[in-house]
N, CA, C and O atoms as a Tinker XYZ file with bonds, in Angstrom:
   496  protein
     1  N    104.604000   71.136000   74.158000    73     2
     2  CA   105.411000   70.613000   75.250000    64     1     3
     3  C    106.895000   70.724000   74.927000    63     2     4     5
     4  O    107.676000   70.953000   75.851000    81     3
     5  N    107.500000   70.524000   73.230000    73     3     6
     6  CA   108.699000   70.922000   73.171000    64     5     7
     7  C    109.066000   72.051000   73.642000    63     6     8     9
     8  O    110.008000   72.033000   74.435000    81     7
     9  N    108.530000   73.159000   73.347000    73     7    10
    10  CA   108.699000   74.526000   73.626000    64     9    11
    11  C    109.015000   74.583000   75.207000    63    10    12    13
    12  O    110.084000   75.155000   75.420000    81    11
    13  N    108.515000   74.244000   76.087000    73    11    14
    14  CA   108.744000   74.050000   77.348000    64    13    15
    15  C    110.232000   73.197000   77.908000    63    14    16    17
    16  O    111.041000   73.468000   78.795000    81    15
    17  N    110.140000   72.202000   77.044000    73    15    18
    18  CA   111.548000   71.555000   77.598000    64    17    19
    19  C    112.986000   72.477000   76.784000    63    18    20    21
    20  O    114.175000   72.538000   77.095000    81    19
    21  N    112.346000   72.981000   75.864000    73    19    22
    22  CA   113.615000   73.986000   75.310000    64    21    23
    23  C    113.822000   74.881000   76.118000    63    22    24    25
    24  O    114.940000   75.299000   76.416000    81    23
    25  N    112.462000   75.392000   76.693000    73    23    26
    26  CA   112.660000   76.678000   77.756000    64    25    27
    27  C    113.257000   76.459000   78.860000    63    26    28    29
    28  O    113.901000   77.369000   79.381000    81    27
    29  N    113.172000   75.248000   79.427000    73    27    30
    30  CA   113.877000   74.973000   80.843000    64    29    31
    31  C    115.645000   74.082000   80.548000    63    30    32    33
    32  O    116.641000   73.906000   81.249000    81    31
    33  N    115.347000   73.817000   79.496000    73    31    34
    34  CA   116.824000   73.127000   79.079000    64    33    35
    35  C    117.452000   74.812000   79.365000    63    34    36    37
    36  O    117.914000   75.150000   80.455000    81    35
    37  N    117.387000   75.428000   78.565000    73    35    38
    38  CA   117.392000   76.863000   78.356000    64    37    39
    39  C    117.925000   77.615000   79.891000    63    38    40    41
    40  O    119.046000   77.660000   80.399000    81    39
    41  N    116.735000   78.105000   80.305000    73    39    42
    42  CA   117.302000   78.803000   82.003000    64    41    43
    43  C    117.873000   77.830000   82.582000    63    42    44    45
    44  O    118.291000   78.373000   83.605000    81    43
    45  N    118.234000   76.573000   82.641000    73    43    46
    46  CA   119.186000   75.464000   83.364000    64    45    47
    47  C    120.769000   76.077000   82.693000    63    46    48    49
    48  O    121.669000   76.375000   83.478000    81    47
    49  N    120.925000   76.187000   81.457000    73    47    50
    50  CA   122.319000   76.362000   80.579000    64    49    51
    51  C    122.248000   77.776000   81.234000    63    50    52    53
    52  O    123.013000   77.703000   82.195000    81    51
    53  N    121.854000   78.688000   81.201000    73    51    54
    54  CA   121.968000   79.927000   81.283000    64    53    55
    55  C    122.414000   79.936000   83.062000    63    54    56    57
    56  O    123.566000   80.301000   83.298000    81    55
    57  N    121.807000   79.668000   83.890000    73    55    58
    58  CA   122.110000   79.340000   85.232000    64    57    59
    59  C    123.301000   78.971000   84.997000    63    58    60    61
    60  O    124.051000   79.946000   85.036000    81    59
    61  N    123.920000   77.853000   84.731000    73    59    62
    62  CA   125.120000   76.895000   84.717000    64    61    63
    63  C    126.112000   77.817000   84.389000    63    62    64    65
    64  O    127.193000   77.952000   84.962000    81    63
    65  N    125.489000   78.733000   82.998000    73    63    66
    66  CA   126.828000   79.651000   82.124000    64    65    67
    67  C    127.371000   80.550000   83.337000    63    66    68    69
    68  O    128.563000   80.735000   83.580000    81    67
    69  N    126.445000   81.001000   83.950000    73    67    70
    70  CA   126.756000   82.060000   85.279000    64    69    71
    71  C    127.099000   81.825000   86.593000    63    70    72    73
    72  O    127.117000   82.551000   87.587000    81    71
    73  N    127.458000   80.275000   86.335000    73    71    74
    74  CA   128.107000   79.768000   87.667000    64    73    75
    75  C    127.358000   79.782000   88.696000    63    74    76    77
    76  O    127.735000   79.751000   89.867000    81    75
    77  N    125.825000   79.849000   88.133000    73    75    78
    78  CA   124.927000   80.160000   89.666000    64    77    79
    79  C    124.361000   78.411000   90.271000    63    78    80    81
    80  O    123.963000   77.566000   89.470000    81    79
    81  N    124.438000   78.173000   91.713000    73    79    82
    82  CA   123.709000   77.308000   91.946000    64    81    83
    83  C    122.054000   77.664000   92.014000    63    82    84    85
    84  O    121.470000   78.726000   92.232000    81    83
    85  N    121.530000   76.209000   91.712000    73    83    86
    86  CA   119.915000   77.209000   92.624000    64    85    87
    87  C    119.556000   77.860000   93.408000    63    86    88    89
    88  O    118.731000   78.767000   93.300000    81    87
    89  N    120.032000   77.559000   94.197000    73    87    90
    90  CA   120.126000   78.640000   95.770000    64    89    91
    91  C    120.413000   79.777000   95.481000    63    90    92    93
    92  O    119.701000   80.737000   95.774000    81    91
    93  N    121.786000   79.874000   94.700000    73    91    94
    94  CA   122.375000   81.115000   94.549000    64    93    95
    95  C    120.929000   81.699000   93.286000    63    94    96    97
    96  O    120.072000   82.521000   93.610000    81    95
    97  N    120.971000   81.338000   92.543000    73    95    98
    98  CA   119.710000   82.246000   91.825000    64    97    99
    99  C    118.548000   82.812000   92.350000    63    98   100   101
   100  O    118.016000   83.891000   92.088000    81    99
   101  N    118.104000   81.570000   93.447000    73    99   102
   102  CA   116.660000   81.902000   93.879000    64   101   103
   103  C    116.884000   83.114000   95.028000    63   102   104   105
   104  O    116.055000   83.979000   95.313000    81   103
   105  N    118.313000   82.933000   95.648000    73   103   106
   106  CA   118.455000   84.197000   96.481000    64   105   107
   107  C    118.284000   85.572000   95.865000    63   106   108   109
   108  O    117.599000   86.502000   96.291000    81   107
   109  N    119.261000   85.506000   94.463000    73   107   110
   110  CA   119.073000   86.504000   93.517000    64   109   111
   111  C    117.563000   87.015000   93.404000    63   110   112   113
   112  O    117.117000   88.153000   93.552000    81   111
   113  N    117.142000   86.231000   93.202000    73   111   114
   114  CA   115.822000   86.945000   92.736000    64   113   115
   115  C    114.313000   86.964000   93.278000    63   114   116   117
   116  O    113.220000   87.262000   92.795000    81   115
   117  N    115.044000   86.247000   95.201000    73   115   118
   118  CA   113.748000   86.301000   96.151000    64   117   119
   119  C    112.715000   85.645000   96.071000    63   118   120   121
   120  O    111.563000   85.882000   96.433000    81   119
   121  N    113.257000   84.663000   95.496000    73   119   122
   122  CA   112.286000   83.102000   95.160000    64   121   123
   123  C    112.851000   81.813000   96.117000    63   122   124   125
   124  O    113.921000   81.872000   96.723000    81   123
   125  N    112.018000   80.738000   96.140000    73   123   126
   126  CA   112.478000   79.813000   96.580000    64   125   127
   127  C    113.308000   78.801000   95.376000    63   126   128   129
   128  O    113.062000   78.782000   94.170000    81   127
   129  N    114.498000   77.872000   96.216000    73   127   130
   130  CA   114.944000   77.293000   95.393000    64   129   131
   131  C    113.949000   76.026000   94.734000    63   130   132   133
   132  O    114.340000   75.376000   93.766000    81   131
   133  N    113.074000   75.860000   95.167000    73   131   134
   134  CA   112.326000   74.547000   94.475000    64   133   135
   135  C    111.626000   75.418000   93.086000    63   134   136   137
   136  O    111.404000   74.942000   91.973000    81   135
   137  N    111.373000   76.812000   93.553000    73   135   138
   138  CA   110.550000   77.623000   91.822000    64   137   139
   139  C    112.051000   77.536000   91.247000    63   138   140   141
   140  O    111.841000   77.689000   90.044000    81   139
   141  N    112.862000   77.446000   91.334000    73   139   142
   142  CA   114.108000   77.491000   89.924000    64   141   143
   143  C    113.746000   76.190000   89.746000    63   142   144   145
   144  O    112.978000   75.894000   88.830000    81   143
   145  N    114.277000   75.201000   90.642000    73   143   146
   146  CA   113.776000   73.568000   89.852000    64   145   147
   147  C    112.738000   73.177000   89.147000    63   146   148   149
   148  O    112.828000   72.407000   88.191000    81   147
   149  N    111.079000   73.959000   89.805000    73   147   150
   150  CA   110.377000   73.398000   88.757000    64   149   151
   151  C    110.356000   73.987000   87.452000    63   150   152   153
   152  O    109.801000   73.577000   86.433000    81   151
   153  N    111.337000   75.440000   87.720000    73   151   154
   154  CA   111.023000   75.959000   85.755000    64   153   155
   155  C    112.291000   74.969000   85.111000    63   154   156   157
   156  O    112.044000   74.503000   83.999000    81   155
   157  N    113.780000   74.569000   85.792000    73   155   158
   158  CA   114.569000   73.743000   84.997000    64   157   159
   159  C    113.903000   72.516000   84.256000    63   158   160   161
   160  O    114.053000   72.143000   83.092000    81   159
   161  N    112.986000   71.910000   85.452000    73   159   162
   162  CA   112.276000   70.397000   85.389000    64   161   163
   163  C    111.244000   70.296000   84.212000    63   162   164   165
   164  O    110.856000   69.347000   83.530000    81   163
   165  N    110.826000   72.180000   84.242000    73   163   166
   166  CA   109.863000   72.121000   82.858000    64   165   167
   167  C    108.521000   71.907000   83.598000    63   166   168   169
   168  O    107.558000   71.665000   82.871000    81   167
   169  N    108.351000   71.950000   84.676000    73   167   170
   170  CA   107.021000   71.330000   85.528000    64   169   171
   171  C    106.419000   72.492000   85.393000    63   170   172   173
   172  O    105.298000   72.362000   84.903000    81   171
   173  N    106.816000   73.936000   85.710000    73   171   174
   174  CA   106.226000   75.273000   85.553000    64   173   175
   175  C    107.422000   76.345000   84.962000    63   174   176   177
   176  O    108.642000   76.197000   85.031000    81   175
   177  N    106.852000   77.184000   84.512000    73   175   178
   178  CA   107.531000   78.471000   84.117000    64   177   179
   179  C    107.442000   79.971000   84.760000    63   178   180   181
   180  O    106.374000   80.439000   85.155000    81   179
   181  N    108.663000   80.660000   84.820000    73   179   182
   182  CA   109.086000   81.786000   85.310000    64   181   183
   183  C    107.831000   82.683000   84.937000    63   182   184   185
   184  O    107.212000   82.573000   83.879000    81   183
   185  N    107.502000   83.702000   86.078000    73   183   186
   186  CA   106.209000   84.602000   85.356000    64   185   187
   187  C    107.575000   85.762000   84.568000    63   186   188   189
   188  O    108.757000   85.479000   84.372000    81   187
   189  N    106.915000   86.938000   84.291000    73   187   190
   190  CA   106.894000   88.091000   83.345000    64   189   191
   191  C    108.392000   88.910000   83.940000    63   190   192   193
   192  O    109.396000   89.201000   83.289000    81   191
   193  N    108.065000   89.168000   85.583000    73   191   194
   194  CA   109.042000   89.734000   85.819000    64   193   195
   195  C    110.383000   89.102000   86.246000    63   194   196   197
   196  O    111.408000   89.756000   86.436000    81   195
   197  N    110.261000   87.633000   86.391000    73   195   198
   198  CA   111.332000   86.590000   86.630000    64   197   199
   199  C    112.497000   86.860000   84.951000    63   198   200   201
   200  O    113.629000   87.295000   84.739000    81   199
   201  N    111.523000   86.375000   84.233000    73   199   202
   202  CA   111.673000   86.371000   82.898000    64   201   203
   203  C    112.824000   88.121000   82.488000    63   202   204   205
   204  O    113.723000   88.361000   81.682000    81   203
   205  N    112.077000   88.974000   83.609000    73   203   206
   206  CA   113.078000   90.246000   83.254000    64   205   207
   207  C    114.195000   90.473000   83.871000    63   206   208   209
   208  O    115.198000   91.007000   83.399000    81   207
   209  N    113.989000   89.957000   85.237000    73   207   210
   210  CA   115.152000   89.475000   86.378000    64   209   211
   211  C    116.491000   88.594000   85.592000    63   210   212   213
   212  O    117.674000   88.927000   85.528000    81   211
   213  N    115.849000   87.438000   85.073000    73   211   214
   214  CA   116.550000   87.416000   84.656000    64   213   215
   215  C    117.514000   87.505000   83.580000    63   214   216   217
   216  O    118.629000   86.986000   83.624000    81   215
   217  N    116.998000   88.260000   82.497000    73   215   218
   218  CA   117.938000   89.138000   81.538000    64   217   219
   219  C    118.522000   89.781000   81.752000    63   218   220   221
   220  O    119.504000   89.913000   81.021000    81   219
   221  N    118.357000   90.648000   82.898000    73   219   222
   222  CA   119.091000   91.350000   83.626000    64   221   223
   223  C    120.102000   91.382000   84.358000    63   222   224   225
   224  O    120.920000   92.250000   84.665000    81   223
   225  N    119.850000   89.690000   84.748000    73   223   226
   226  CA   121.026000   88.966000   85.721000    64   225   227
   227  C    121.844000   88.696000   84.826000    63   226   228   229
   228  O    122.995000   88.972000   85.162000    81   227
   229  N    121.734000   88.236000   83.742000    73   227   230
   230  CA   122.222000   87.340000   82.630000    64   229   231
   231  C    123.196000   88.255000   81.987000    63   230   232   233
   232  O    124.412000   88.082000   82.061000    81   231
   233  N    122.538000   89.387000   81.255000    73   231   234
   234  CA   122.562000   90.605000   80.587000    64   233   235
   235  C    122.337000   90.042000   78.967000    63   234   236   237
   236  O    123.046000   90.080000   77.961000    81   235
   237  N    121.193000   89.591000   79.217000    73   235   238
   238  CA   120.977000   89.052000   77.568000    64   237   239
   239  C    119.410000   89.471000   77.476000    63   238   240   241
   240  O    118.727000   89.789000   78.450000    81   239
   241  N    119.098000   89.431000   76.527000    73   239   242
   242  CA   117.422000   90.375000   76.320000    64   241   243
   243  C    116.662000   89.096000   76.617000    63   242   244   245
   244  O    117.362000   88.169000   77.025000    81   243
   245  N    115.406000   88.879000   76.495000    73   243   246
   246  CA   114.280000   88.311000   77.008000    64   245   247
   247  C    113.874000   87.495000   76.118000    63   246   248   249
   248  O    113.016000   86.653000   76.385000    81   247
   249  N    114.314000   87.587000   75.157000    73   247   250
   250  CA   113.802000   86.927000   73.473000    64   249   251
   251  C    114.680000   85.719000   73.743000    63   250   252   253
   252  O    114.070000   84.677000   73.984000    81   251
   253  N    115.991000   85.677000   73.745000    73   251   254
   254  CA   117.491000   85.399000   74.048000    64   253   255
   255  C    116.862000   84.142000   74.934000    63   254   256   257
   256  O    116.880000   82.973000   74.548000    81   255
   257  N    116.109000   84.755000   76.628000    73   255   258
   258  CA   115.685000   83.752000   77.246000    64   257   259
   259  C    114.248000   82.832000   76.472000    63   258   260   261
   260  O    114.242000   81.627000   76.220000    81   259
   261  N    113.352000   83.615000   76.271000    73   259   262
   262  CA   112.182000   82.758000   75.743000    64   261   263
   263  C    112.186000   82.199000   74.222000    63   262   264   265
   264  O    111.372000   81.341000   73.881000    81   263
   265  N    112.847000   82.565000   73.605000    73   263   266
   266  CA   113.002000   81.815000   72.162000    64   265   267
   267  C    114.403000   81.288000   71.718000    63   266   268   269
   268  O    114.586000   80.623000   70.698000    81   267
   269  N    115.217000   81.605000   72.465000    73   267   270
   270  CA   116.433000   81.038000   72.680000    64   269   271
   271  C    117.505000   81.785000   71.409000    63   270   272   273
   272  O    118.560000   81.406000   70.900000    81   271
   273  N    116.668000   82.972000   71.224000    73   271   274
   274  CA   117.349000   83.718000   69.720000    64   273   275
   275  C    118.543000   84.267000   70.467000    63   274   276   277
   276  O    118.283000   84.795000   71.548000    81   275
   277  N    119.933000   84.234000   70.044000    73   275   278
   278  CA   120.968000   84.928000   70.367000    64   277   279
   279  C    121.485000   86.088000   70.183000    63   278   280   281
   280  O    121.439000   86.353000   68.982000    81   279
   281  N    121.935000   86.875000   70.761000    73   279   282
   282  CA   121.600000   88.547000   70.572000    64   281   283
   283  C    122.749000   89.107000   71.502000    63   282   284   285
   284  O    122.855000   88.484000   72.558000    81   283
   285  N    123.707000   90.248000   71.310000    73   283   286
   286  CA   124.480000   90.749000   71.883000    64   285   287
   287  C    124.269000   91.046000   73.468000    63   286   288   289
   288  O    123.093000   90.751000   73.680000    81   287
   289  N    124.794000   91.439000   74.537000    73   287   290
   290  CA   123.808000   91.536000   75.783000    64   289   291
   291  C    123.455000   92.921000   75.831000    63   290   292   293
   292  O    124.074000   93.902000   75.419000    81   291
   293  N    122.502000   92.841000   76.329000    73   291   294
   294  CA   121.805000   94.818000   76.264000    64   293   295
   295  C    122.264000   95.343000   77.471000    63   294   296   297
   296  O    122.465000   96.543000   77.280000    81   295
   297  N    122.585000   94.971000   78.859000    73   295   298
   298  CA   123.629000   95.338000   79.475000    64   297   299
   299  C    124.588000   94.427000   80.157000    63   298   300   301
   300  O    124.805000   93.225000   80.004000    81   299
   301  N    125.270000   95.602000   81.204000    73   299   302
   302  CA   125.971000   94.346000   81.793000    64   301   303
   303  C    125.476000   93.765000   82.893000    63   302   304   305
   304  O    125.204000   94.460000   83.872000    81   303
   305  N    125.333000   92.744000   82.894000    73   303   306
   306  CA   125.166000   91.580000   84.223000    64   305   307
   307  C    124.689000   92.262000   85.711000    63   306   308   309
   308  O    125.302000   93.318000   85.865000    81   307
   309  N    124.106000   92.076000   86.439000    73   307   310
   310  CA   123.866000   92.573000   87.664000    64   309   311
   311  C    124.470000   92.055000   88.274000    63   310   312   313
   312  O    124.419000   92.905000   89.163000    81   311
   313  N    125.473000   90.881000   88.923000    73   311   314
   314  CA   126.102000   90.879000   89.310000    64   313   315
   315  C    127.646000   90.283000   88.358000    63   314   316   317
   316  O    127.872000   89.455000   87.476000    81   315
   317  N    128.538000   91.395000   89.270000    73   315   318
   318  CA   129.966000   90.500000   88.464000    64   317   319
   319  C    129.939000   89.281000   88.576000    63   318   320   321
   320  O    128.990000   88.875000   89.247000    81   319
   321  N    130.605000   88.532000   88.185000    73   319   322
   322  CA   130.969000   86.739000   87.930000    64   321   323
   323  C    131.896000   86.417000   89.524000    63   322   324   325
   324  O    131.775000   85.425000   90.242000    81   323
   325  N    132.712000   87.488000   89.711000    73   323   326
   326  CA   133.847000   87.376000   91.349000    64   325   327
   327  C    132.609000   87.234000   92.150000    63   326   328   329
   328  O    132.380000   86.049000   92.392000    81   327
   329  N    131.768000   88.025000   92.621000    73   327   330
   330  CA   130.559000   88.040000   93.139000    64   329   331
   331  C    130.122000   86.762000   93.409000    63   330   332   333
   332  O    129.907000   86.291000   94.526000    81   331
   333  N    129.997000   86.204000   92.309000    73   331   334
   334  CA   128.596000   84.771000   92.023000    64   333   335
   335  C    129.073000   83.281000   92.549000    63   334   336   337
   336  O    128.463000   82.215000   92.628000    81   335
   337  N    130.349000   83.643000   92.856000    73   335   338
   338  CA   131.344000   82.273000   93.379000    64   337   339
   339  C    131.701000   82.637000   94.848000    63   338   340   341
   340  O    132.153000   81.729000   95.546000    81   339
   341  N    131.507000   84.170000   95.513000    73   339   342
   342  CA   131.427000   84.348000   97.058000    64   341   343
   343  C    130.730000   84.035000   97.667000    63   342   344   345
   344  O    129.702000   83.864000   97.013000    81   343
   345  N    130.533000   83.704000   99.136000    73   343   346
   346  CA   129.423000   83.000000   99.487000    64   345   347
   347  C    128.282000   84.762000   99.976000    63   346   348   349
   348  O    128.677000   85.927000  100.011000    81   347
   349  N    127.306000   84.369000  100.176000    73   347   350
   350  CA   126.759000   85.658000  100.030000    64   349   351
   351  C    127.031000   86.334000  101.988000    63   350   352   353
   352  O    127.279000   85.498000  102.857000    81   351
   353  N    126.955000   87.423000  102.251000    73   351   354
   354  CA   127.379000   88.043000  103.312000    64   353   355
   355  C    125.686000   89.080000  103.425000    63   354   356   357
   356  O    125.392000   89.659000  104.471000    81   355
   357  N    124.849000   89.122000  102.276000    73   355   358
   358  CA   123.633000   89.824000  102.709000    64   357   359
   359  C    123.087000   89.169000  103.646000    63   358   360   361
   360  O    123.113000   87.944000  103.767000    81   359
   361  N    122.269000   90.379000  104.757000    73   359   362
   362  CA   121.119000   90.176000  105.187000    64   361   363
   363  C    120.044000   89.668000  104.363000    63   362   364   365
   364  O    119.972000   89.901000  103.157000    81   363
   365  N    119.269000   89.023000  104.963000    73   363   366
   366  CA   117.957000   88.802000  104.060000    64   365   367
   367  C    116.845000   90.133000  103.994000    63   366   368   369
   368  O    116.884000   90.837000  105.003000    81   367
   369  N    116.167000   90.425000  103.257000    73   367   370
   370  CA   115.270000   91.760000  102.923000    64   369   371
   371  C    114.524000   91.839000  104.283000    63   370   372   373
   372  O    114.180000   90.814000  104.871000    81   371
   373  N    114.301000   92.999000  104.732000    73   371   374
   374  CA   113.829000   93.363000  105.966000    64   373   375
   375  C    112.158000   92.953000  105.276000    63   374   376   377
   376  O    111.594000   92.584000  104.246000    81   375
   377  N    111.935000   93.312000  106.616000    73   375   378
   378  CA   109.965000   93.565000  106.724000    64   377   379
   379  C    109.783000   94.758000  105.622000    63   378   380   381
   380  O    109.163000   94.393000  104.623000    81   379
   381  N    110.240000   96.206000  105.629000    73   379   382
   382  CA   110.102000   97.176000  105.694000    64   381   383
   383  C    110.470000   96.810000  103.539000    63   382   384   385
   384  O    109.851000   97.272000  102.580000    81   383
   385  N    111.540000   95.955000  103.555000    73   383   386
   386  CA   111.404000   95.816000  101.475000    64   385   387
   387  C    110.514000   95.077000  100.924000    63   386   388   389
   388  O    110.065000   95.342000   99.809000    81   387
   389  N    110.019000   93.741000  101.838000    73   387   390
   390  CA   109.151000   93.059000  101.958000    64   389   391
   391  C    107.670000   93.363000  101.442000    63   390   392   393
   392  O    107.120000   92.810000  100.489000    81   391
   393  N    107.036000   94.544000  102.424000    73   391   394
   394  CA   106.173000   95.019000  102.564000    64   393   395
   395  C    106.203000   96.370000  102.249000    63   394   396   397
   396  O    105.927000   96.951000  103.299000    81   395
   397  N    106.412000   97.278000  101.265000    73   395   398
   398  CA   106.849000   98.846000  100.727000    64   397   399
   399  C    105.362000   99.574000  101.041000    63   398   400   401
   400  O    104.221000   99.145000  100.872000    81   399
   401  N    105.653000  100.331000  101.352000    73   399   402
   402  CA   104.599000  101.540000  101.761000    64   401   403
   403  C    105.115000  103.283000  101.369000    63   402   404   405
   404  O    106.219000  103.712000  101.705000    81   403
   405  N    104.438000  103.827000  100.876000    73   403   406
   406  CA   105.261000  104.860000  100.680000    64   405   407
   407  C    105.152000  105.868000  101.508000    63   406   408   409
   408  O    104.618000  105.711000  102.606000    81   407
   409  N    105.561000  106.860000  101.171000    73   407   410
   410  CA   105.747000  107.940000  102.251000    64   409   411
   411  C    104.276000  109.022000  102.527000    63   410   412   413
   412  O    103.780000  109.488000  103.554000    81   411
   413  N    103.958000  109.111000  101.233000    73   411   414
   414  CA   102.483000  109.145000  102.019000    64   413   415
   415  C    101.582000  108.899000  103.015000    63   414   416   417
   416  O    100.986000  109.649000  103.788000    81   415
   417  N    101.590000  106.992000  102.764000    73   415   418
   418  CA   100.924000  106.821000  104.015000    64   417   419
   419  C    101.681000  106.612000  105.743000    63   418   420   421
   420  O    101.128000  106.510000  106.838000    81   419
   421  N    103.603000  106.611000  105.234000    73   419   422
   422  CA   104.010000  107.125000  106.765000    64   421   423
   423  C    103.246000  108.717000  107.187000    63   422   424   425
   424  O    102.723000  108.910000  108.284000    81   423
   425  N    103.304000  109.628000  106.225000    73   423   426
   426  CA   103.296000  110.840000  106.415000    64   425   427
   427  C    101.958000  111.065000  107.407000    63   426   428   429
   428  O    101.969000  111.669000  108.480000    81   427
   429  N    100.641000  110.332000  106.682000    73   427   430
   430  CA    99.531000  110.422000  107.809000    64   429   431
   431  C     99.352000  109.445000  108.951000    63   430   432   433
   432  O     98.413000  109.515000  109.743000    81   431
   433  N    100.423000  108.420000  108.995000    73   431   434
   434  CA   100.483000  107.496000  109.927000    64   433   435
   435  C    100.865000  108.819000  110.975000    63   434   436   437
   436  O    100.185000  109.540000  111.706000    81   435
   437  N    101.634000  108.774000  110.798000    73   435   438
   438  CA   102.761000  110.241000  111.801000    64   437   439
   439  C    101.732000  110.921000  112.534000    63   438   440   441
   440  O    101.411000  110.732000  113.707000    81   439
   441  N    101.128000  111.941000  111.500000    73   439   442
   442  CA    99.980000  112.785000  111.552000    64   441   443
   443  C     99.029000  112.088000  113.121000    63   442   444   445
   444  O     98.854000  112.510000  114.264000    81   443
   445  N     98.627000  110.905000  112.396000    73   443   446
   446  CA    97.427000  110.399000  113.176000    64   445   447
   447  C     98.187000  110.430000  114.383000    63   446   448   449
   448  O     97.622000  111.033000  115.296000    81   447
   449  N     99.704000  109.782000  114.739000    73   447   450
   450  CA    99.897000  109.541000  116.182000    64   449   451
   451  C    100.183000  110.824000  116.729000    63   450   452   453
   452  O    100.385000  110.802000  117.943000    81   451
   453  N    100.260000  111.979000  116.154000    73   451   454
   454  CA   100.582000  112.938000  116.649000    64   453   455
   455  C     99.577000  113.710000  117.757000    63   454   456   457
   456  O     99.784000  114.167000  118.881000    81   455
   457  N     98.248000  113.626000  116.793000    73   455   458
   458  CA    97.042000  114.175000  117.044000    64   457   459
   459  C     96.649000  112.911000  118.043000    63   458   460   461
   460  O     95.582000  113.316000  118.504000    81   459
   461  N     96.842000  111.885000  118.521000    73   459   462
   462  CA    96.131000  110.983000  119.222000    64   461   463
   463  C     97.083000  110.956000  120.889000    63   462   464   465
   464  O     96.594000  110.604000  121.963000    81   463
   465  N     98.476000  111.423000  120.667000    73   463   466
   466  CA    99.018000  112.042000  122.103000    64   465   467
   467  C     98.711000  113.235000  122.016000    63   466   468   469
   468  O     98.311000  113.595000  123.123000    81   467
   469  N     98.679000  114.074000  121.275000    73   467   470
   470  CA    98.191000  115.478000  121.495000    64   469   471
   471  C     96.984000  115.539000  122.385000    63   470   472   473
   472  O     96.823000  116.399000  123.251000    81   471
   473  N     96.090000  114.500000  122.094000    73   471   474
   474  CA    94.372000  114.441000  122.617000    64   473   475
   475  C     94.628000  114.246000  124.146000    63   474   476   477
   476  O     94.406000  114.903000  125.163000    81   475
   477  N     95.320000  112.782000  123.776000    73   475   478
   478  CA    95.299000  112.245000  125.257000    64   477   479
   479  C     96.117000  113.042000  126.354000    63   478   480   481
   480  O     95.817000  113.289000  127.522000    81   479
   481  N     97.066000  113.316000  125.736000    73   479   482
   482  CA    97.897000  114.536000  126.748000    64   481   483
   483  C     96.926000  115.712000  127.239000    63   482   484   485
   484  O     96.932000  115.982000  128.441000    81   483
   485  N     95.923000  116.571000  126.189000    73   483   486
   486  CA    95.663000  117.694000  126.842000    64   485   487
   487  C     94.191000  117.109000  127.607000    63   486   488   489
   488  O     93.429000  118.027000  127.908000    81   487
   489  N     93.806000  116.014000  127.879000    73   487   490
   490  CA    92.233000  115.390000  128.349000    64   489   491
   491  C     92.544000  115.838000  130.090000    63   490   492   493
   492  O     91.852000  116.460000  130.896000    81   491
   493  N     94.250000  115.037000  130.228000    73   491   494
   494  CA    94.239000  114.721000  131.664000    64   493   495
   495  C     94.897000  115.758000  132.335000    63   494   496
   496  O     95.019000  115.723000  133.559000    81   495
């Protein structure tokens, strides 16, 4: 159970260092703001790719976040710091990032409607 309250003491300081509110994080990373509170609160923890999100956000490696070992940053930050204090001006993610499909299956979506006015056009 220590390990847990180190971990959320932990992404709480790291949040704070980056000037992010909850909101502002959970927007970051397409979560709701109550999943940042319960990993601060220690109630639950970030899965695998949160955990990479945010090293990435951070620009500190993953170890850095889960064992709290300190380590140069492996890159830079995904967003600048000017950034993180603007209020945000994005749209929210369409249907279409939401839900990814690749071009494959547009390609025979296409196909199919093609051939299904083709039909109905030459019947009548």
């Amino acid at each position: 159970m220590k390990d847990n309250s180190q971990l959320s003491e932990r992404l709480r300081q790291l949040r704070k260092n980056a000037g992010l509110s909850q909101e502002q994080l959970a927007e970051t990373l397409h979560i709701s703001r109550q999943a940042v509170s319960k990993w601060e609160s220690g109630v639950s923890n970030p899965d695998i790719q949160n955990i990479v999100q945010l090293g990435k956000l951070y620009g500190i490696s993953t170890d850095s976040i889960l064992l709290g070992e300190s380590s140069a940053p492996e890159t830079a930050p995904i967003m600048p710091p000017a950034s993180v204090t603007a209020p945000s001006t994005e749209r929210k993610p369409s249907v279409r990032n939401r839900f990814p499909i690749n071009g494959f299956l547009w390609a025979v979506l296409g196909t199919v409607i093609v051939l299904v006015l083709y039909l109905v056009t030459n019947m009548f």
